[in-house]
C-alpha positions as CSV (number, residue, x, y, z in Angstrom):
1,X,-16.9,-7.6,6.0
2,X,-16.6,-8.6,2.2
3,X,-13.2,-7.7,1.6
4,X,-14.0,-8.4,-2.1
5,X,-16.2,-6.0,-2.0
6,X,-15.0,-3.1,-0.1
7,X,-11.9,-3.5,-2.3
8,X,-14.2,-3.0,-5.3
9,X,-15.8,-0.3,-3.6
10,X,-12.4,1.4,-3.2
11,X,-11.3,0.7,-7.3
12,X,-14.5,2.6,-8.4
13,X,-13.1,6.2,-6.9
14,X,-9.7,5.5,-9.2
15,X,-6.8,4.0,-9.7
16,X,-5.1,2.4,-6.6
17,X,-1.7,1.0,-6.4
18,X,-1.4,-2.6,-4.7
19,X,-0.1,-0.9,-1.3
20,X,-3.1,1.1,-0.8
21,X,-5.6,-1.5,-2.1
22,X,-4.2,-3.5,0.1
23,X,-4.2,-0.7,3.5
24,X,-8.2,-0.8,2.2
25,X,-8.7,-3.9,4.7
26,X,-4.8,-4.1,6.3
27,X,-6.9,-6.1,9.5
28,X,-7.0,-8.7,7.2
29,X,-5.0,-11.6,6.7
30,X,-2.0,-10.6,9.2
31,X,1.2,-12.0,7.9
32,X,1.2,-10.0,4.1
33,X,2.3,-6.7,3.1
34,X,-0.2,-4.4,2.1
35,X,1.4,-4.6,-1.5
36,X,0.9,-8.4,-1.6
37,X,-2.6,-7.7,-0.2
38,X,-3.5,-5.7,-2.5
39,X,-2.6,-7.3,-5.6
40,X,-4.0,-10.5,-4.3
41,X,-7.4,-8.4,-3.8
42,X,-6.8,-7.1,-7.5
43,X,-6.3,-10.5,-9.0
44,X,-9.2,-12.5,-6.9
45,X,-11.7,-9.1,-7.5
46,X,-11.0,-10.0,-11.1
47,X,-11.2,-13.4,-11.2
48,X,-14.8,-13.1,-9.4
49,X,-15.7,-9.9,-12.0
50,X,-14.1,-12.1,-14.9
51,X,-12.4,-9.0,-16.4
52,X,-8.6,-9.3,-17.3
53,X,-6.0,-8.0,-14.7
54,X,-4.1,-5.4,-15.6
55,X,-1.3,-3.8,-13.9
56,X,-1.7,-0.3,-11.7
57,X,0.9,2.1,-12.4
58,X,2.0,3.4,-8.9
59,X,2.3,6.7,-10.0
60,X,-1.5,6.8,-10.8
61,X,-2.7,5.7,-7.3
62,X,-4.7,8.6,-6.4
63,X,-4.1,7.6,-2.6
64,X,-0.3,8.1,-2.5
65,X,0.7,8.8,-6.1
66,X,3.6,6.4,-6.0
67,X,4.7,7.6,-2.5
68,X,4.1,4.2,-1.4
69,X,6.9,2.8,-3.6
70,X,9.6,5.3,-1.9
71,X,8.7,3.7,1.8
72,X,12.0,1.4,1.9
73,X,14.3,4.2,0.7
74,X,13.2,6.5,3.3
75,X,13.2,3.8,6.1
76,X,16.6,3.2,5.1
77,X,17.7,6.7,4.9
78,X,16.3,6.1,8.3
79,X,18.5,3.9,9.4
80,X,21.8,5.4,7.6
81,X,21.2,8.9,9.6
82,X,21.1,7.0,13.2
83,X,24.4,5.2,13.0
84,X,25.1,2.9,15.7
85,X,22.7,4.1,18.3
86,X,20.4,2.0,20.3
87,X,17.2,2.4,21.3
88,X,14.7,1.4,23.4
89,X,11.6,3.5,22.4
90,X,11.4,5.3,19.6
91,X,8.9,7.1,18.0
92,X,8.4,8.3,14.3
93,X,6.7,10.9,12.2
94,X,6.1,12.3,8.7
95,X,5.8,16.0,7.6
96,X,4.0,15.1,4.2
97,X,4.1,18.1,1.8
98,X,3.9,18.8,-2.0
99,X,6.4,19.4,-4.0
């Protein structure tokens, strides 16, 4: 797999914040966030394309429109609603809608 290229496969259908660039190859290069992954995908697809890099507002991403960037608030929203209970399983889920 070119991960180059499949991340400039996935910039042609529109704009794409860093999180979901970077979820485009996310079995890639364990160890980064899919943000960081992304915009080091942005920046080297740019570098190789020699076109300037310019910033992707989040709200634009036509993936998530900018519900990527709420992901730490609702973890720790998360967090505040289970107190001090322990756990030794757990299991989580999402009921996306739009508002």
């Amino acid at each position: 797999m070119d991960v180059l290229a499949t991340a400039a496969a996935a910039r042609t259908e529109g704009p794409l914040c860093d999180s979901c660039l970077g979820r485009v190859v996310a079995d890639r290069s364990h160890g980064l966030s899919n943000a960081e992954r992304g915009a080091a995908l942005r920046v080297c697809g740019d570098l190789q394309e020699d076109t300037p890099t310019e910033d992707v507002d989040a709200d634009a991403c036509w993936v998530c429109g900018g519900l990527s960037q709420q992901f730490d608030h609702w973890a720790d929203r998360g967090v505040g609603a289970v107190g001090q209970t322990e756990f030794e399983t757990y299991q989580g889920g999402a009921r996306p809608w739009l508002l």
